[in-house]
C-alpha positions as CSV (number, residue, x, y, z in Angstrom):
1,X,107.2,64.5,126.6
2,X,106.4,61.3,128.5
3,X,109.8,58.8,129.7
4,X,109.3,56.3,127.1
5,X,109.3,59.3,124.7
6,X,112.0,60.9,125.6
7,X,114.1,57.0,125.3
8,X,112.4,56.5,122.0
9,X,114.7,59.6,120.6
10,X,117.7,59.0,123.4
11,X,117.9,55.3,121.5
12,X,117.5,56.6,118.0
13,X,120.5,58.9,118.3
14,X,122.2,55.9,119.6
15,X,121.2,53.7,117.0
16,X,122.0,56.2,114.2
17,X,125.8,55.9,115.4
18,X,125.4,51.9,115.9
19,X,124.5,51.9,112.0
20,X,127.6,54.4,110.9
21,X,129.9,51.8,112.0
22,X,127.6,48.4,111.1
23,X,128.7,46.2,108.6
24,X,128.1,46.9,104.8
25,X,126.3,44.4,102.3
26,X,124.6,44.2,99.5
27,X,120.8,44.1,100.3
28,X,118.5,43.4,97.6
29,X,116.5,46.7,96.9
30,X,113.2,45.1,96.0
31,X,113.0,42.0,98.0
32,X,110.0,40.0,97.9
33,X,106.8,40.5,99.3
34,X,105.9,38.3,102.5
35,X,101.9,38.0,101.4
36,X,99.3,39.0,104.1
37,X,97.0,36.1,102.3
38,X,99.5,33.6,103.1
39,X,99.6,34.6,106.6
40,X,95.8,34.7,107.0
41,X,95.2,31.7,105.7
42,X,97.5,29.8,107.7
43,X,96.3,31.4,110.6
44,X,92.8,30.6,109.8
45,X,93.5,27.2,109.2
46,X,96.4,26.5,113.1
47,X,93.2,28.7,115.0
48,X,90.5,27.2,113.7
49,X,89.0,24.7,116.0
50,X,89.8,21.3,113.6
51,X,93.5,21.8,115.4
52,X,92.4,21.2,119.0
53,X,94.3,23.7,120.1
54,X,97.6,22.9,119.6
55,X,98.3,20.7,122.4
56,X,101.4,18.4,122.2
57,X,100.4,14.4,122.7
58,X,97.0,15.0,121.5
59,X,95.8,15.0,117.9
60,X,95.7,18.4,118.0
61,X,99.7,18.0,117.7
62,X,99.2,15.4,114.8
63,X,97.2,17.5,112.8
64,X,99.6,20.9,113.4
65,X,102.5,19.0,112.6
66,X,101.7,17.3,109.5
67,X,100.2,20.2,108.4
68,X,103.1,22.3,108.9
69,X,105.1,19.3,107.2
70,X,103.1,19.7,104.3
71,X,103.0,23.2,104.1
72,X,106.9,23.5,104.0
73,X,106.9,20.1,101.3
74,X,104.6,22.5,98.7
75,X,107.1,25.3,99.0
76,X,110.1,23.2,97.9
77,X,111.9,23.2,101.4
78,X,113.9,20.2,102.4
79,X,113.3,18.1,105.8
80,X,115.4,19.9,107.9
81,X,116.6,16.8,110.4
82,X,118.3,14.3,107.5
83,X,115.4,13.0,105.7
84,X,112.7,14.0,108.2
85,X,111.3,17.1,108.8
86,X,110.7,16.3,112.4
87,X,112.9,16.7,115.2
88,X,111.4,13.9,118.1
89,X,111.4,16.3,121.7
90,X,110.8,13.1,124.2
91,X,108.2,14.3,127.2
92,X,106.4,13.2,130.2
93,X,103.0,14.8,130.3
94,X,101.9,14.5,134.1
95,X,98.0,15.0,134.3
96,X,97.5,15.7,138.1
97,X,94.4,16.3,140.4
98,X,94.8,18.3,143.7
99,X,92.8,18.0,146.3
100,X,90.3,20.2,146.6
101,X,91.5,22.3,149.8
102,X,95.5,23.1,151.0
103,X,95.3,23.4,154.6
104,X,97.6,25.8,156.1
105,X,98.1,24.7,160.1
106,X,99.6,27.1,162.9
107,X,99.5,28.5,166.9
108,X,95.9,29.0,167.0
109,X,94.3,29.2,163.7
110,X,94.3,26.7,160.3
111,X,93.5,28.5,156.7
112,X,91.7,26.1,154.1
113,X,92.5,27.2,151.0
114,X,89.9,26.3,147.8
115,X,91.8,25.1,144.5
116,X,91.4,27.0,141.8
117,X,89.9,30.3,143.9
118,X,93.2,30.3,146.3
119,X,95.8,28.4,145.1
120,X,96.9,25.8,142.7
121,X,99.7,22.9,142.8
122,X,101.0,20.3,140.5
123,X,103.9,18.2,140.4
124,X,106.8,18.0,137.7
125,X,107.5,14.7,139.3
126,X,106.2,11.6,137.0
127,X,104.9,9.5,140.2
128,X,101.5,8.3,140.9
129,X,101.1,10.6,143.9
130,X,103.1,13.8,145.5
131,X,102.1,14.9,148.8
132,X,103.2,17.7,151.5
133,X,102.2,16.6,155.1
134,X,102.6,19.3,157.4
135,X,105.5,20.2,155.4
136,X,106.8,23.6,157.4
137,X,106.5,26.9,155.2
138,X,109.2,29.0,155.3
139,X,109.4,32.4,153.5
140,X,112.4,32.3,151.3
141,X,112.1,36.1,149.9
142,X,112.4,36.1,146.3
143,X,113.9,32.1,146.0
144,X,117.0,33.6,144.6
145,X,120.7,32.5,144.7
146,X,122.5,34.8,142.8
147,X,126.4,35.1,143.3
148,X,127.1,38.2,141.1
149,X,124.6,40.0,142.9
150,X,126.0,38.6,146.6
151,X,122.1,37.7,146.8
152,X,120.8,34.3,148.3
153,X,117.3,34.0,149.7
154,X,117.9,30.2,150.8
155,X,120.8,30.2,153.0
156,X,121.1,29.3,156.5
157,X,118.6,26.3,156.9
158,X,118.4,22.4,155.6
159,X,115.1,22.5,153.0
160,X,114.3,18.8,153.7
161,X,111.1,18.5,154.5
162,X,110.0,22.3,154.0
163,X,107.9,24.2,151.7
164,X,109.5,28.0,150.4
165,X,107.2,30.3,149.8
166,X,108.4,32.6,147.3
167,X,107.7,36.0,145.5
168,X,107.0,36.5,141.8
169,X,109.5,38.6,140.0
170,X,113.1,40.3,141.3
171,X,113.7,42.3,144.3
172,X,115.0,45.4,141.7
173,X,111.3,45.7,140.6
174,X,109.7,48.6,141.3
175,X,112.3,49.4,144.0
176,X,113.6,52.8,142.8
177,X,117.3,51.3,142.8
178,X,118.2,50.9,139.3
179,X,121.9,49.0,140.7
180,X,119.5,46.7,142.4
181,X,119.8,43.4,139.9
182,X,118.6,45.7,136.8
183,X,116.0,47.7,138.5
184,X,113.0,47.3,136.5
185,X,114.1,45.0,134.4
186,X,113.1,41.6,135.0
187,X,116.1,39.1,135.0
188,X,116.0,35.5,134.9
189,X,116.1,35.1,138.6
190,X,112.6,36.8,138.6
191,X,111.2,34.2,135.8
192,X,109.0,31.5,137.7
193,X,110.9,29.0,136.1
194,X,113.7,29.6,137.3
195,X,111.6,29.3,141.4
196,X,110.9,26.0,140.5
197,X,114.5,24.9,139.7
198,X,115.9,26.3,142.6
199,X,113.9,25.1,145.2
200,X,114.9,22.0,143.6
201,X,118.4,22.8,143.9
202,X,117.8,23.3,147.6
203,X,115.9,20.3,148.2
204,X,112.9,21.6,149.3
205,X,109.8,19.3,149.6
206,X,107.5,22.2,147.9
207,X,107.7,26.0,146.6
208,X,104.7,28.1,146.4
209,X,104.9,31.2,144.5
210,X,102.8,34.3,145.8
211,X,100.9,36.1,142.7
212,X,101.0,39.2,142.4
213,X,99.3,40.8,138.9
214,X,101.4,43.4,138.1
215,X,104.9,41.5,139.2
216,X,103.6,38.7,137.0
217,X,102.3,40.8,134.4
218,X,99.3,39.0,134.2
219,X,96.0,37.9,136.5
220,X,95.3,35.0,138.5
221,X,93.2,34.0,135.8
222,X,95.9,33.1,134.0
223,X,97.4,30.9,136.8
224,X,94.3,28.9,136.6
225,X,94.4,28.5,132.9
226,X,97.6,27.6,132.3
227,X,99.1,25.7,135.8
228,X,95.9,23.0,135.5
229,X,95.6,19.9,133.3
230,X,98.3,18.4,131.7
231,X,101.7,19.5,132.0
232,X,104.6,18.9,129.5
233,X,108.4,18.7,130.6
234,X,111.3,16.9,129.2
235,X,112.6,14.1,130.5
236,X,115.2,14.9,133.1
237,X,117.4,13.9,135.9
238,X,117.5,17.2,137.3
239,X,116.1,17.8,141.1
240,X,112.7,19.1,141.6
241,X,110.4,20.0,144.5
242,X,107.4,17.6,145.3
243,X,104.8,19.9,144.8
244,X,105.0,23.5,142.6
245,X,101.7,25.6,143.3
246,X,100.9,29.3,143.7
247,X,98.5,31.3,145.9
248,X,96.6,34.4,145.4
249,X,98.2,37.8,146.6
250,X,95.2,37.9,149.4
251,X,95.7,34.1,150.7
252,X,99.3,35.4,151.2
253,X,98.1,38.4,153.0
254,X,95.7,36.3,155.4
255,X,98.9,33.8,155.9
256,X,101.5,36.7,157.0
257,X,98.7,38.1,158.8
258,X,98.2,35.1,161.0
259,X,102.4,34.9,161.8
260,X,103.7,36.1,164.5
261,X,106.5,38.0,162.5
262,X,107.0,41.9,163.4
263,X,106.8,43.3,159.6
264,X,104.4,41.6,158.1
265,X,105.3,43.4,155.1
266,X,106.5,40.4,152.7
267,X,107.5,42.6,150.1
268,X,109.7,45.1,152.2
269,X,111.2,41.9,153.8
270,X,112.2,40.0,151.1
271,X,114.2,43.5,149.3
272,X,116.6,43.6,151.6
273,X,120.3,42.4,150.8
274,X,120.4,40.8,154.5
275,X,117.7,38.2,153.7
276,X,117.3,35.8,155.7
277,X,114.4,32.8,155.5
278,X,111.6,32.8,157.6
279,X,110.2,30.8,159.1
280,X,106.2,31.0,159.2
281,X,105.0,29.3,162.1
282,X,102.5,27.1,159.7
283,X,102.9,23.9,157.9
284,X,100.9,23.1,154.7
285,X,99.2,19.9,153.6
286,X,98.1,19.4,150.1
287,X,98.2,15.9,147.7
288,X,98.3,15.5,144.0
289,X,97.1,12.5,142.5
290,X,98.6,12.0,138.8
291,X,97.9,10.3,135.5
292,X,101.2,9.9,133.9
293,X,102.0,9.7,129.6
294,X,105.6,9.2,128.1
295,X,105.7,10.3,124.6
296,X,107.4,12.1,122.1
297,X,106.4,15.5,120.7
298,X,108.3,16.9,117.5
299,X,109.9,20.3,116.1
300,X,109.0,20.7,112.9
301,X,112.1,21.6,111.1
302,X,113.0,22.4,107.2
303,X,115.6,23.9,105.2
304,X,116.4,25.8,101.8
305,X,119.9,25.5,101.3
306,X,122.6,27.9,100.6
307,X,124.8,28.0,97.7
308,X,128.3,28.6,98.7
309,X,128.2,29.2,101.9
310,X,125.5,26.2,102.8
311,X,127.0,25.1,106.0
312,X,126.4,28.3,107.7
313,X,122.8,29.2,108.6
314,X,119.8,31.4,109.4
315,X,117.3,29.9,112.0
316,X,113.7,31.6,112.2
317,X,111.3,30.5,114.8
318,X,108.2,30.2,116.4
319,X,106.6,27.7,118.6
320,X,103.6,26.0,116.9
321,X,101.6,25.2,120.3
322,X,98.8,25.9,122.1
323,X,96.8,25.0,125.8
324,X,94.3,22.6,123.8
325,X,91.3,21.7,125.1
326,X,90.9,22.4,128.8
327,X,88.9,24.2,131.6
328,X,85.8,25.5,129.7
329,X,85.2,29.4,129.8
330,X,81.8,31.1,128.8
331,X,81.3,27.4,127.0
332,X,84.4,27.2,124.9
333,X,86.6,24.5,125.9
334,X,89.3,25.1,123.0
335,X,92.2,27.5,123.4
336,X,92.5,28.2,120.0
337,X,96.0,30.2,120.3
338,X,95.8,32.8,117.4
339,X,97.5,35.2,118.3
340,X,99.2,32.9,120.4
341,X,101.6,31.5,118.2
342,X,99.2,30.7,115.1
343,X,100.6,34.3,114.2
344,X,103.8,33.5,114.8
345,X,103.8,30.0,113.1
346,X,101.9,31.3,109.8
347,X,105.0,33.6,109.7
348,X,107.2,31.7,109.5
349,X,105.4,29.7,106.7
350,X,104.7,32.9,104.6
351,X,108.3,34.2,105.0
352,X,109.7,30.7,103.6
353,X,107.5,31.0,100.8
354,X,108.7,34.8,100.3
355,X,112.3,33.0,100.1
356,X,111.4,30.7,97.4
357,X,110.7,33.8,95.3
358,X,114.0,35.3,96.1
359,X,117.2,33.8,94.4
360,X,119.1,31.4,96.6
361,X,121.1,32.5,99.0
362,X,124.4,32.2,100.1
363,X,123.7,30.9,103.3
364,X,121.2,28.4,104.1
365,X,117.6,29.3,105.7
366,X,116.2,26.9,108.5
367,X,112.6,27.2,109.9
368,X,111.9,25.5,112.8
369,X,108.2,25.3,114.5
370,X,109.0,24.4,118.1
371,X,106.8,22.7,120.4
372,X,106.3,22.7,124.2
373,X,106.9,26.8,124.7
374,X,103.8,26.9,126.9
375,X,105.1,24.7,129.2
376,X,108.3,26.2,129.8
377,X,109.8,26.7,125.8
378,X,110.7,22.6,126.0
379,X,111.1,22.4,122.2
380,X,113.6,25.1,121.6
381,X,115.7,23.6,124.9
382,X,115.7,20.4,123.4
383,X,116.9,21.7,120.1
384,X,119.6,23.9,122.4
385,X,120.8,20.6,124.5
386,X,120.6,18.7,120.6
387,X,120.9,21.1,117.8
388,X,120.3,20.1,114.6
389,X,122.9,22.8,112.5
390,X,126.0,23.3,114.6
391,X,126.0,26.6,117.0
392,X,129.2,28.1,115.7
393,X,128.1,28.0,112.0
394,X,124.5,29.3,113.2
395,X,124.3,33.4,111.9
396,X,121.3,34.1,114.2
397,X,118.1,33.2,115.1
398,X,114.9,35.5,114.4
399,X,111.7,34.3,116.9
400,X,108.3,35.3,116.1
401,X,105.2,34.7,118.5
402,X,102.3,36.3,119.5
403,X,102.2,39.1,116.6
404,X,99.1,40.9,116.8
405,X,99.6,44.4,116.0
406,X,96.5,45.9,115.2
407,X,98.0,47.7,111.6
408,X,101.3,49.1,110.9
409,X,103.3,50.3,113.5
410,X,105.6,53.5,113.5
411,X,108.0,51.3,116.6
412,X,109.7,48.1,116.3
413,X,109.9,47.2,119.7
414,X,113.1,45.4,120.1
415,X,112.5,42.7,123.3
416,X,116.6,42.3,124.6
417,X,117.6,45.4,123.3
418,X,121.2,46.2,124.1
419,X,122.7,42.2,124.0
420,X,123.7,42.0,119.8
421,X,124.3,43.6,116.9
422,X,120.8,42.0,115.7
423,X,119.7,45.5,116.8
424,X,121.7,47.1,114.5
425,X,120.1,44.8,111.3
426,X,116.7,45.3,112.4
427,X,117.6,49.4,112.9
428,X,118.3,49.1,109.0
429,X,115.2,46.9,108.4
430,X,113.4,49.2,110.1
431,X,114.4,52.7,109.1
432,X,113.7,50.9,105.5
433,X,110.0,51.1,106.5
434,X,109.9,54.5,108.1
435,X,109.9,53.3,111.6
436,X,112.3,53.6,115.1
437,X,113.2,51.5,117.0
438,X,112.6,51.2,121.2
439,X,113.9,48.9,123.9
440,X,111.0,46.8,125.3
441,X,109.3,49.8,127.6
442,X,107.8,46.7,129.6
443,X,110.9,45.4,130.6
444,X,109.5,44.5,134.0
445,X,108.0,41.4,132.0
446,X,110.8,39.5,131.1
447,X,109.4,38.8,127.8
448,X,113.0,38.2,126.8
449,X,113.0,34.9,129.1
450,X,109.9,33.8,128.0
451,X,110.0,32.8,124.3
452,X,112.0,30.1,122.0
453,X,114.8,33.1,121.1
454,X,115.7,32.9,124.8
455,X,117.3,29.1,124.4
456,X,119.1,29.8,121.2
457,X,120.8,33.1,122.8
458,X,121.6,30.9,125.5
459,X,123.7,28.7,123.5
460,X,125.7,31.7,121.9
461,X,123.4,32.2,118.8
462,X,122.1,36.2,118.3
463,X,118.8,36.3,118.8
464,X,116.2,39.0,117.3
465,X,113.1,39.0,119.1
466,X,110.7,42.0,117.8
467,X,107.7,43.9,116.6
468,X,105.4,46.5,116.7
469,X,103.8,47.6,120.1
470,X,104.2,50.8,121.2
471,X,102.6,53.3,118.7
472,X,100.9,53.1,115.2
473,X,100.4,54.9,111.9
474,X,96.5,55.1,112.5
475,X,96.6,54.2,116.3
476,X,97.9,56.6,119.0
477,X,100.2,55.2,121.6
478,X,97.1,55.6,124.4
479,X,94.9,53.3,121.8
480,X,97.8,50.7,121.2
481,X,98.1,50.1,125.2
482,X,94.5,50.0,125.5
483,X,94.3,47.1,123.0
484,X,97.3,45.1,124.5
485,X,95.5,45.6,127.9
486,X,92.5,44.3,127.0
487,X,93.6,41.2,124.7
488,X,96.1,40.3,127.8
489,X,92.5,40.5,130.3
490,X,90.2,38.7,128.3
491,X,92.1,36.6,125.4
492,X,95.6,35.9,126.5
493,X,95.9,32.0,127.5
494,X,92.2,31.8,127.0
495,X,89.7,30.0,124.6
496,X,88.6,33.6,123.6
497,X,92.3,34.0,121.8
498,X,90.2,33.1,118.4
499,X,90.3,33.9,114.6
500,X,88.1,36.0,113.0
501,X,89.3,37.4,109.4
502,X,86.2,39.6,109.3
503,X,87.2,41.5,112.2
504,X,91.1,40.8,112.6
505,X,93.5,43.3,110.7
506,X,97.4,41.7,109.4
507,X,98.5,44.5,107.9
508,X,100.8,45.0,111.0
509,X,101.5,41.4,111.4
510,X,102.4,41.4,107.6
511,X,104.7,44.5,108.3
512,X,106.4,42.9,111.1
513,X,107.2,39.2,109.2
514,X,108.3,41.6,106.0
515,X,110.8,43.3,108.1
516,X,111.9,39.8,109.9
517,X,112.6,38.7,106.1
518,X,114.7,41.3,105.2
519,X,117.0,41.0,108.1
520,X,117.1,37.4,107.6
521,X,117.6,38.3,103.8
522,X,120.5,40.1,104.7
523,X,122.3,37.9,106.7
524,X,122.0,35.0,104.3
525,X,123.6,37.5,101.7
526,X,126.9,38.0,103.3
527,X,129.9,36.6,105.1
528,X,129.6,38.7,108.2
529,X,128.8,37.0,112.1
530,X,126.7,39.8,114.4
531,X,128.5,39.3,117.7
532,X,127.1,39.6,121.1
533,X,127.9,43.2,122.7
534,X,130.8,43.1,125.8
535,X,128.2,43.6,128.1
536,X,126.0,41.0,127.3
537,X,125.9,37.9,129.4
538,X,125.7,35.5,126.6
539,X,128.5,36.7,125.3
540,X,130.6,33.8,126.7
541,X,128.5,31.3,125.4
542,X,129.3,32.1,121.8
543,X,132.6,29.7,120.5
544,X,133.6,31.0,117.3
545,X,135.5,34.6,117.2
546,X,134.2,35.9,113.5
């Protein structure tokens, strides 16, 4: 029996006392059907390559949204913002060009670095031009202030002026030291995201993040997918660095090899408690030229209201964007984004339209197709910094995005496992359909920081952010893996992340949105709040005490 066997059953007989002592309602014992049509066709039709892609500020956006606006209109929903269905998310999309080398200068020897093959480097900045010039590189371990963990990577020197360059991911990973932050677990410290805003904390001129595949969790192909052309953010007074870029694992080595540092060994360095910065003994020197556009994007956002209990609601989610067109690959310019949240998106239109066949329920539903989640889940912040339906009176939220099982699956994976009695609804929801339920066995990810659920938990709302990966009805664990593997190679963030309803099989995807509508189902049936577990940290964020 492999580890993430033995958890699967360690959880179940933890999850079988969680539902003794979980909340009792009526459920509906033939709920409606969530229709695999529905989903394919609306797939089909967000993939296809009439939508551009997806990309906000292009008409790619235009046609996604007033399709989606449409879409929700035929099923009898109501706009969901007053008398709109849109919720305006205001952006600056900064289009910059690097130069084509980053030259790395020190005692005796300067690196040229190509873009694209060695590094890359933008700007968040919306200014006509960002520049480092000779701009000292300093090794700042894993760019992490953390308090709670007595952990900061920055202190000790003034950033003016200086570049950090930082590791991917949280020193915990793959150290052994499950004390250390949360071992394997990624936390939000480890999320490049969060790199960028501290450096920006600290003042520093520039951070540059070192890749590394398996701390990432995905290849330097990736990188050079998704950190060139335009990039979305939302309008925002707080600091940021000059220039963000990253370089490959074996630029990094060739830099560390050059220092004069004793350990050379950037990874054992950076693990250790005692941290200090480094400095590297080379400066770096790299300009971006920019193209700046101020506009707004929009949330598409509709509602079927409750009966009597209409001012407390349900949100389901799912980002509605994609990369657009961009840096052509084997001739295809357009990244399509099926799986990549047309899956997610066409969910969340064939589970409304499964609610209009139910009769209404007590509490209201709200669906809400967020832009911007590619570029750092902007839509559902906005939405968190401006909601719409107030926190307190918000039930939950259930986020869908990138379902792709390949047929049913015997797991529901639950991503967050361990924060909210959500698991304890979707336990129910899935022993319904003959399945367990596993905490996220790639944990190391941090998939729980990188989709729209992550913005709503961190305004107090339980979040449920789930599905099928681990192992199938007709696929063995071995086969499942092999699949994710290869569609996170050659299709994830790519133009290859296409449609095909010849060769693509919902009948997990269908399986996954039925069980996301009968938790959702449930809720809006009864007068019971999940709460956050004690040892959640989003525990504090939530107001009310139901």
């Amino acid at each position: 029996m492999n580890l993430i066997t033995m958890k699967k059953y360690t959880f179940l007989a933890l999850l079988a006392v969680l539902a003794a002592c979980s909340p009792e309602t009526k459920q509906d014992a033939n709920p409606a059907t969530v229709e695999q049509s529905t989903i394919g066709q609306h797939i089909g039709q967000l993939a296809s390559d009439e939508f551009l892609g997806r990309m906000p500020f292009t008409g790619g956006e235009t046609k996604t949204i007033n399709y989606l606006k449409d879409e929700f209109a035929k099923l009898g929903l109501q706009p969901g913002n007053g008398d709109s269905y849109f919720q305006e998310v205001p952006m600056v999309e900064i289009t910059g060009t690097p130069s084509e080398t980053m030259m790395l200068a020190g005692p005796g020897k300067t690196m040229e670095l190509g873009y694209l093959k060695d590094f890359v480097a933008l700007t968040l900045k919306p200014t006509s031009e960002v520049s480092l010039e000779n701009s000292e590189l300093v090794f700042a371990g894993y760019g992490i202030v953390a308090p709670e963990y007595g952990w900061n990577d920055y202190e000790g020197i003034d950033w003016a002026g200086k570049t950090a360059v930082v590791l991917v991911n949280d020193p915990g990973f793959k150290s052994g030291d499950s004390t250390l932050f949360k071992g394997d677990e990624m936390t939000y410290y480890g999320r490049w995201t969060y790199k960028y805003e501290e450096a920006g904390r600290q003042g520093a001129a520039g951070v540059i993040i070192i890749h590394e595949t398996e701390k990432a969790s995905y290849g330097w192909n990736v990188i050079q997918s998704g950190w060139t052309g335009p990039q979305l953010n939302l309008e925002s007074d707080r600091p940021v660095a000059d220039v963000q870029g990253w370089i490959t694992t074996q630029a990094a080595d060739e830099l560390f090899a050059a220092t004069t540092l004793e350990n050379k060994d950037y990874n054992q360095l950076a693990r250790s408690k005692d941290f200090k910065p480094v400095p590297l003994g080379f400066t770096a020197s790299v300009k971006v030229t920019n193209s700046i556009k101020r506009d707004m994007s929009k949330n598409v956002v509709a509602l079927l209201p409750g009966t009597d209990q209409k001012d407390e609601y349900i949100i389901y989610s799912g980002h509605w964007d994609h990369f657009g067109v961009g840096r052509p690959i084997d001739g295809d310019s357009i990244y399509n984004g099926a799986v990549d949240n047309a899956s997610g998106t066409a969910c969340l239109l064939a589970i409304a339209e499964a609610f209009k066949k139910e009769a209404p329920t007590k509490r209201s539903i709200v669906f809400i197709a967020v832009t911007g989640e590619e570029q750092g889940l902007l839509g559902s912040a906005y939405y968190s910094e401006h909601p719409i339906y107030d926190p307190e009176k918000t039930v939950a939220n259930i986020n869908m995005d990138a379902l792709s099982s390949p047929g049913r699956m015997k797991d529901l994976t639950i991503t967050g496992f361990g924060h909210s009695e959500m698991d304890e609804y979707a336990t129910a929801a899935a022993e319904k359909q003959g399945r367990y339920v596993i905490p996220d066995p790639n944990k190391e990810k941090g998939y729980f920081f990188r989709s729209d659920h992550f913005n709503f938990a961190k305004i107090g709302i339980p979040a449920l952010y789930a599905s099928g990966t681990y192992e199938g009805f007709d696929y063995s664990v071995e086969q499942i893996k092999e699949m994710a593997d290869h569609y996170e190679t050659y299709r994830y963030h790519q133009p290859s992340d296409e449609y095909d309803p010849a060769t693509t099989n919902l009948t997990g995807v269908q399986f996954d949105a039925q069980l996301m509508f009968e938790v959702g189902l449930k809720l809006a049936n009864e007068d019971y709040f999940p709460k956050w577990y004690d040892a959640s940290e989003f525990k504090a964020a939530r107001k009310g005490d139901y």
